[in-house]
N, CA, C and O atoms as a Tinker XYZ file with bonds, in Angstrom:
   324  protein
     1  N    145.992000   98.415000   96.180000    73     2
     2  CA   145.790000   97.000000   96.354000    64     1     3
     3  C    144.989000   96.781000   97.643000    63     2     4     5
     4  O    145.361000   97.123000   98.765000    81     3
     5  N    143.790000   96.138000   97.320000    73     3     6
     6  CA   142.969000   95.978000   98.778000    64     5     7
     7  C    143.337000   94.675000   99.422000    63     6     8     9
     8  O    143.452000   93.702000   98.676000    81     7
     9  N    143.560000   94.509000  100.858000    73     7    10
    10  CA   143.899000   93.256000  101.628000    64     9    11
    11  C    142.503000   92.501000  101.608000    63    10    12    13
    12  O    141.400000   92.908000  101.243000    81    11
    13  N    142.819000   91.519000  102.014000    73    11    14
    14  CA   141.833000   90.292000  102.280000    64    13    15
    15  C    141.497000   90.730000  103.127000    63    14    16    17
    16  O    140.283000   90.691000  102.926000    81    15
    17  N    141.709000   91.477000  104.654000    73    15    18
    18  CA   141.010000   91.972000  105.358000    64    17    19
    19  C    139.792000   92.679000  104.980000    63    18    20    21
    20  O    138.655000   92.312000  105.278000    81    19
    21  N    140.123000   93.796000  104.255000    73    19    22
    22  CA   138.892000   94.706000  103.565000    64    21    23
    23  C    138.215000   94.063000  103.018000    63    22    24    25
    24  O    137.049000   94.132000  103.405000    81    23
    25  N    138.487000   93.155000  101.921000    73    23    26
    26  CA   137.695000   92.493000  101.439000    64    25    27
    27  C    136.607000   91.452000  102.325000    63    26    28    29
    28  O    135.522000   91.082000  101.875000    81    27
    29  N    136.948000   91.220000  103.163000    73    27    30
    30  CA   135.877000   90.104000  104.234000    64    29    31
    31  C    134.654000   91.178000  104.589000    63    30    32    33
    32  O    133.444000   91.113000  104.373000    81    31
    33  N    135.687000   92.449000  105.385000    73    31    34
    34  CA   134.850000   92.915000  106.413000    64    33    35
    35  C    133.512000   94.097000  105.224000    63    34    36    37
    36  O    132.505000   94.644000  105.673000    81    35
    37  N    134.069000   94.166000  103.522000    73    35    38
    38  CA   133.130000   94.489000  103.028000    64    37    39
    39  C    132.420000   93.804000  102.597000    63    38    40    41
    40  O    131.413000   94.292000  102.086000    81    39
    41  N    132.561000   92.677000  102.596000    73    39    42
    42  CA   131.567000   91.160000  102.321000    64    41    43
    43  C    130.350000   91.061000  103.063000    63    42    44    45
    44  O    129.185000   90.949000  102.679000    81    43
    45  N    131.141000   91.160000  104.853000    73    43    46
    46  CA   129.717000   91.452000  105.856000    64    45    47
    47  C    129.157000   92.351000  106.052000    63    46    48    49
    48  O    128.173000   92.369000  106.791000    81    47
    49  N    129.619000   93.354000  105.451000    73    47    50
    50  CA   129.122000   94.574000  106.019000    64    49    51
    51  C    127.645000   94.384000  105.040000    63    50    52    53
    52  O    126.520000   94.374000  105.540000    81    51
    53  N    127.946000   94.232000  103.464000    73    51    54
    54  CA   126.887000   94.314000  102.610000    64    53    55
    55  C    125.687000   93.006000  102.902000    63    54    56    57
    56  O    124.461000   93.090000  102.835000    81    55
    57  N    126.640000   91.677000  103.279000    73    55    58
    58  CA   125.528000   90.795000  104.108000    64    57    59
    59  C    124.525000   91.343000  105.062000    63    58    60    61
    60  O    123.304000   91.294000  104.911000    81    59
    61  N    125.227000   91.914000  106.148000    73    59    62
    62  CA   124.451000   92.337000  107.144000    64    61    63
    63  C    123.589000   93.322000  106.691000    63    62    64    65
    64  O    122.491000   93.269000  107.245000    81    63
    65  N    123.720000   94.233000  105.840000    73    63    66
    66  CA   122.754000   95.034000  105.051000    64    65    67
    67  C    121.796000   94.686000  104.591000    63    66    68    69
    68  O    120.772000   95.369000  104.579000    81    67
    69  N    121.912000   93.436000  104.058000    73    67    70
    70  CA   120.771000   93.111000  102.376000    64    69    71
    71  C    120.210000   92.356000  103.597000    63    70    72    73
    72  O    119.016000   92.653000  103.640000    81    71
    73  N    120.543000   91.429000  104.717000    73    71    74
    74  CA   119.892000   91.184000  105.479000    64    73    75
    75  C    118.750000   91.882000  106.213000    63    74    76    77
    76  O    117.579000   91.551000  106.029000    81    75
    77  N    119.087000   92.786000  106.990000    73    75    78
    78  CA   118.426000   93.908000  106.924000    64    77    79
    79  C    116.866000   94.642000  106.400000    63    78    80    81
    80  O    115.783000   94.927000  106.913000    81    79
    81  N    117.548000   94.732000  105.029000    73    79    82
    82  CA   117.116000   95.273000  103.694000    64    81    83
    83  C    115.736000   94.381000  103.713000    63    82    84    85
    84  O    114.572000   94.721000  103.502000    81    83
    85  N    116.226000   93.298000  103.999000    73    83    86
    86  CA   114.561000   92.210000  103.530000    64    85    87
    87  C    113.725000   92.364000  104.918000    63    86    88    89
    88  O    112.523000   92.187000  104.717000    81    87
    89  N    114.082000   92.680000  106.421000    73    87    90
    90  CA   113.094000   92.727000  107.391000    64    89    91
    91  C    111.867000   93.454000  106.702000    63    90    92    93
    92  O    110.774000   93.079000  107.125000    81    91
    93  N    111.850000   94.355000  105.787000    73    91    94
    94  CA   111.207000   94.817000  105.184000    64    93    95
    95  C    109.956000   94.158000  104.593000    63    94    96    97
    96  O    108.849000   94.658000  104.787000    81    95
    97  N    110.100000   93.179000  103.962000    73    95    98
    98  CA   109.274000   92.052000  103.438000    64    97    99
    99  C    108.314000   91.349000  104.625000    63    98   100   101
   100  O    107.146000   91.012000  104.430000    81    99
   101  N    109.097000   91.183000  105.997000    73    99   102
   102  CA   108.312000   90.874000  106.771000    64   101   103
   103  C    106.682000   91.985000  107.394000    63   102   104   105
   104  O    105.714000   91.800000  108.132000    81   103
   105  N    107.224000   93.096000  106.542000    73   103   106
   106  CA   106.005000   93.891000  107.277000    64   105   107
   107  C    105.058000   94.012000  105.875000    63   106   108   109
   108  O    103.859000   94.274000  105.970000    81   107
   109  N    105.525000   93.858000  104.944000    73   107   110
   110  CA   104.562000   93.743000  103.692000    64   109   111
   111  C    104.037000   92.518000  103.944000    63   110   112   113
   112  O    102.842000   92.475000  103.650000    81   111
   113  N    104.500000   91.455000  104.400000    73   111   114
   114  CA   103.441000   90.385000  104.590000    64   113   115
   115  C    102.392000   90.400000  105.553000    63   114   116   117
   116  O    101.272000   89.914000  105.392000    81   115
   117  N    102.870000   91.058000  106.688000    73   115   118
   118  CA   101.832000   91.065000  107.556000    64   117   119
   119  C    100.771000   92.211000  107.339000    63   118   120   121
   120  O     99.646000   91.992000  107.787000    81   119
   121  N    101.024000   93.494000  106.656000    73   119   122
   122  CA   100.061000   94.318000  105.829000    64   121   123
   123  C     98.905000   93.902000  105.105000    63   122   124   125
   124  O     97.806000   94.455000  105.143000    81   123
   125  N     99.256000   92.779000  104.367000    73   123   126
   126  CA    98.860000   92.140000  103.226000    64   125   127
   127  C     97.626000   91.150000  104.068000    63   126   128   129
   128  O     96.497000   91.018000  103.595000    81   127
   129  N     97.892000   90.749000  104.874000    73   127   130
   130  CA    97.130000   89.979000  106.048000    64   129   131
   131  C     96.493000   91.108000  106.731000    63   130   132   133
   132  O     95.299000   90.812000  106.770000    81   131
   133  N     96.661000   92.213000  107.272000    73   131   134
   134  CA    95.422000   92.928000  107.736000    64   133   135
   135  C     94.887000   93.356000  107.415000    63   134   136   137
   136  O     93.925000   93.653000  108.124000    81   135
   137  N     94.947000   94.010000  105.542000    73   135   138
   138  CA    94.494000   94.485000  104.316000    64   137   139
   139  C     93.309000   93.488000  103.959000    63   138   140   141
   140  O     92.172000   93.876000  103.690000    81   139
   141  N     93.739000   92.044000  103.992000    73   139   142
   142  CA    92.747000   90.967000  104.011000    64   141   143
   143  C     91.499000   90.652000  104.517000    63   142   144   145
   144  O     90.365000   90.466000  104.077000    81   143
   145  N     92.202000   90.651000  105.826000    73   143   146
   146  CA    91.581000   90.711000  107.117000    64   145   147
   147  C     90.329000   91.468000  107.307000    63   146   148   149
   148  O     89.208000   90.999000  107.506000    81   147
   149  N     90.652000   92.607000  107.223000    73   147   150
   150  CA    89.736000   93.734000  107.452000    64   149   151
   151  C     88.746000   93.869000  105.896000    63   150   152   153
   152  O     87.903000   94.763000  105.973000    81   151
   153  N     88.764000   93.174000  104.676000    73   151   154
   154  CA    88.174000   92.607000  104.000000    64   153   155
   155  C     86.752000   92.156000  104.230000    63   154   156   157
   156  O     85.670000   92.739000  104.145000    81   155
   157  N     87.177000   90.689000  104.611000    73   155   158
   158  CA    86.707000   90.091000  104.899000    64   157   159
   159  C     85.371000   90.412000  106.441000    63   158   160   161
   160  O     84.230000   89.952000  106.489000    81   159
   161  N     85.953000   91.184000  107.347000    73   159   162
   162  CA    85.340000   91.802000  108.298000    64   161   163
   163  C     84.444000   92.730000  107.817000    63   162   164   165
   164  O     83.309000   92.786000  108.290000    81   163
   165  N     84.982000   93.812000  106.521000    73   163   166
   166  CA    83.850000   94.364000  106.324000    64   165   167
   167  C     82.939000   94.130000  105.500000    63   166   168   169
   168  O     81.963000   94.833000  105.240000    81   167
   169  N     83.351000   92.754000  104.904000    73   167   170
   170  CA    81.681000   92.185000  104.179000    64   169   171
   171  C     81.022000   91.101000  104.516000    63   170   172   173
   172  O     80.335000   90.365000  103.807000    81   171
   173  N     81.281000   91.037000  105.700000    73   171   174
   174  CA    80.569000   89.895000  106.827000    64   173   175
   175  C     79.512000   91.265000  107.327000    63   174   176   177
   176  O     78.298000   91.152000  107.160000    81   175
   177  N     80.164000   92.670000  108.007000    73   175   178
   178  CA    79.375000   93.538000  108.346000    64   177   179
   179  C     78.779000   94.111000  107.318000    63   178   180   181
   180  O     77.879000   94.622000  107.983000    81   179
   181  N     78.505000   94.501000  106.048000    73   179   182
   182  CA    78.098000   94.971000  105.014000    64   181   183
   183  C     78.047000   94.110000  103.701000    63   182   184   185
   184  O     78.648000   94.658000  102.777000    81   183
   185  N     77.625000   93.211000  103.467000    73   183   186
   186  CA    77.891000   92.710000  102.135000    64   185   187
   187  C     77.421000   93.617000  101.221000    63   186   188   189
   188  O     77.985000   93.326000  100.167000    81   187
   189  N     76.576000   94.716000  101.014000    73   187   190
   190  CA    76.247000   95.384000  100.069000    64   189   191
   191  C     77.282000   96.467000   99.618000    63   190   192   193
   192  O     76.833000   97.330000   98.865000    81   191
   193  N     78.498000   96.544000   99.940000    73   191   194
   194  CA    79.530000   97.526000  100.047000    64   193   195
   195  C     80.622000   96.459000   99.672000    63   194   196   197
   196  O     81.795000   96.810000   99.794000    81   195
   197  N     80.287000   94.930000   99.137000    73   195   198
   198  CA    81.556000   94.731000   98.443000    64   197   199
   199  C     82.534000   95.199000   97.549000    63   198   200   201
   200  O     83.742000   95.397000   97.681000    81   199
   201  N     81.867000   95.314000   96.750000    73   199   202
   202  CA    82.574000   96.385000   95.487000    64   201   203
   203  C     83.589000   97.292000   95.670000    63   202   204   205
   204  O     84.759000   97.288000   95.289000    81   203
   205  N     82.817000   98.224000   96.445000    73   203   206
   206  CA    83.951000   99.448000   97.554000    64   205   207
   207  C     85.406000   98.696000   97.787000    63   206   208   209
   208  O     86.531000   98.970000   97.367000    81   207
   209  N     84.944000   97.704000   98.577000    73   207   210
   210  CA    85.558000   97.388000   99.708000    64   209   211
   211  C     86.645000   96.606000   99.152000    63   210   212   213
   212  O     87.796000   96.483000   99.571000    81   211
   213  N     85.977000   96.003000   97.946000    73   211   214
   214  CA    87.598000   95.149000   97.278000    64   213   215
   215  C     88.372000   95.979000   96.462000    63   214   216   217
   216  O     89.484000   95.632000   96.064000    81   215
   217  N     87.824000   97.125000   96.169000    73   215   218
   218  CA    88.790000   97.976000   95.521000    64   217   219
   219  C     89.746000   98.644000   96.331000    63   218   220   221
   220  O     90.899000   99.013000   96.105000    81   219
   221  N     88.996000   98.716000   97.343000    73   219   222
   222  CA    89.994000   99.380000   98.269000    64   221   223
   223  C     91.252000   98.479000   98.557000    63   222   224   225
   224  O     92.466000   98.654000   98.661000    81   223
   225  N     90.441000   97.515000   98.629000    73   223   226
   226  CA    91.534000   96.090000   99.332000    64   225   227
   227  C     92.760000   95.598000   98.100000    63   226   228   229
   228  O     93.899000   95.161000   98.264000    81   227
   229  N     92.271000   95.774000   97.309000    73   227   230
   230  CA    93.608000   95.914000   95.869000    64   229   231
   231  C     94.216000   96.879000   95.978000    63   230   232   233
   232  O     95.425000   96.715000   96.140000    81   231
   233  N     93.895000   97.748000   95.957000    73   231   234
   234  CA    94.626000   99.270000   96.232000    64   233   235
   235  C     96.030000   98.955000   97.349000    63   234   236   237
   236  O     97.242000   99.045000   97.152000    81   235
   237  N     95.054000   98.468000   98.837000    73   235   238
   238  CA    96.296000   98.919000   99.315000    64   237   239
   239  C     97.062000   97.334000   99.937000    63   238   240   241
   240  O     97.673000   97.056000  100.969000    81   239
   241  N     96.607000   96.461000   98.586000    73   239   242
   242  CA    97.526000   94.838000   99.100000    64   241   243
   243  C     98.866000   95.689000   97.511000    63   242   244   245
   244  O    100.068000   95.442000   97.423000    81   243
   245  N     98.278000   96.361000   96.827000    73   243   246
   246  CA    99.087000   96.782000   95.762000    64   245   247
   247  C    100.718000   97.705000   96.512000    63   246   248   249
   248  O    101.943000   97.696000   96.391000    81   247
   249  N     99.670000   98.363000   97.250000    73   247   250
   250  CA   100.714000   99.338000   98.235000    64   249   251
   251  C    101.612000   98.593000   99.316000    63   250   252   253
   252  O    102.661000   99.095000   99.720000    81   251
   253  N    101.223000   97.593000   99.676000    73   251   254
   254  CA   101.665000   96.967000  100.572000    64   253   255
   255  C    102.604000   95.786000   99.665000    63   254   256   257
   256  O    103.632000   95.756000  100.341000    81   255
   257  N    102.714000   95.276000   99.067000    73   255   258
   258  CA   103.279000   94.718000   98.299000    64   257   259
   259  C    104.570000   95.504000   97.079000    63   258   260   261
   260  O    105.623000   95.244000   96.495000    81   259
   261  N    103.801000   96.320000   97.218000    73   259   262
   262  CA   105.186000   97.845000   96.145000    64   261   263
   263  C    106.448000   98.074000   97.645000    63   262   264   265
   264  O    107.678000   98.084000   97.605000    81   263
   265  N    105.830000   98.178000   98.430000    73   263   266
   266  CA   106.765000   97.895000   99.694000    64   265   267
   267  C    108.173000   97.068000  100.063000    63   266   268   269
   268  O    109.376000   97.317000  100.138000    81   267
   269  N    107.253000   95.903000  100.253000    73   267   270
   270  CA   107.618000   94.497000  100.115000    64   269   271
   271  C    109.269000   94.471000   98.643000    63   270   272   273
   272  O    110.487000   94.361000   98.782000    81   271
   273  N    108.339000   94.641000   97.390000    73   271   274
   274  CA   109.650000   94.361000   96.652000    64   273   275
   275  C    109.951000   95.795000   96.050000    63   274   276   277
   276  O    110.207000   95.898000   94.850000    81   275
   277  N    109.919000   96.977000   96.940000    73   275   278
   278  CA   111.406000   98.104000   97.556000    64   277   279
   279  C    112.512000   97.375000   97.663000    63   278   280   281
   280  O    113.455000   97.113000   96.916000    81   279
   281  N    111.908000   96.846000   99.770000    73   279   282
   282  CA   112.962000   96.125000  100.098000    64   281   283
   283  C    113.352000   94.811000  100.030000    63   282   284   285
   284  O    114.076000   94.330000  100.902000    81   283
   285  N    112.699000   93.768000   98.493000    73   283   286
   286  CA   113.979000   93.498000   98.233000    64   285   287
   287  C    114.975000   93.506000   97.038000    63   286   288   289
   288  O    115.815000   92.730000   96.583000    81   287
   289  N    114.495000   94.735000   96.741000    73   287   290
   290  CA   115.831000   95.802000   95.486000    64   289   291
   291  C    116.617000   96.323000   96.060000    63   290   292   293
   292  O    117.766000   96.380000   95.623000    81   291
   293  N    116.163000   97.029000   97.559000    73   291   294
   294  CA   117.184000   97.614000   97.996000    64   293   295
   295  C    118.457000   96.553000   98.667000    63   294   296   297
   296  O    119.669000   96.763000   98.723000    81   295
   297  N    117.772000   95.527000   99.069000    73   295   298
   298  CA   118.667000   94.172000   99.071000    64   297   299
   299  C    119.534000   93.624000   98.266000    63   298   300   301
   300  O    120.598000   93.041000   98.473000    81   299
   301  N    118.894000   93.906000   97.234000    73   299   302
   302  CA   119.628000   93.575000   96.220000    64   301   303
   303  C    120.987000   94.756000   95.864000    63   302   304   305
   304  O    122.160000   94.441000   95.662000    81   303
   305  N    120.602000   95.688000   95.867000    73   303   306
   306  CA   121.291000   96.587000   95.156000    64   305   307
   307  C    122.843000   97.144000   96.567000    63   306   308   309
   308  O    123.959000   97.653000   96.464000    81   307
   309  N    122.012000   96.666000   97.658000    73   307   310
   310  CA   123.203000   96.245000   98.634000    64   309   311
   311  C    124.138000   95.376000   98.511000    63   310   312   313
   312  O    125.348000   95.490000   98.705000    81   311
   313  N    123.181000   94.025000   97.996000    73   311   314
   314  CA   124.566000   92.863000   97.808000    64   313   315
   315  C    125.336000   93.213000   97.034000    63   314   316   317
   316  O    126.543000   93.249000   97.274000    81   315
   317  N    124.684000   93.630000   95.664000    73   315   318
   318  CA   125.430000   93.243000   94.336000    64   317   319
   319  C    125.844000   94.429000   94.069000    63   318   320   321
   320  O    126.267000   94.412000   92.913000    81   319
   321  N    125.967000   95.659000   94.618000    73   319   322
   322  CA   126.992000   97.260000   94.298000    64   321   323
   323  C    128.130000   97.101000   94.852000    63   322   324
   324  O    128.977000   97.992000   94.790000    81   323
């Protein structure tokens, strides 16, 4: 029989986790913005190298974003296990 004690302090524990879990998201966003960024920079300096340059830039807003919703599955799979 588990006390109400246990039960709270495993309540926060998995809060404070999945909390956590999503700082994660904050760095896929800001990825996603220098992935952009640097876009845009290199076809102001090259416009003849667009092509390249947006493939690349899908590539790794793709990578940077596969990131992003990792952590928040692994958030998830903190709260709700």
């Amino acid at each position: 029989m588990k006390s109400i004690f246990y039960s709270t302090i495993t309540t926060a524990g998995k809060s404070i986790g999945a909390g956590l879990a999503v700082i994660g998201c904050a760095g896929a966003g800001a990825g996603i913005g220098i992935v952009f960024g640097a876009l845009v920079l290199g076809i102001s300096r090259n416009p003849l190298q667009e092509p390249k340059l947006f493939q690349l830039t899908l590539l790794g807003f793709a990578l940077c974003e596969a990131m992003g919703l990792l952590a928040i599955m692994m958030a998830f799979l903190i709260l709700y296990s």
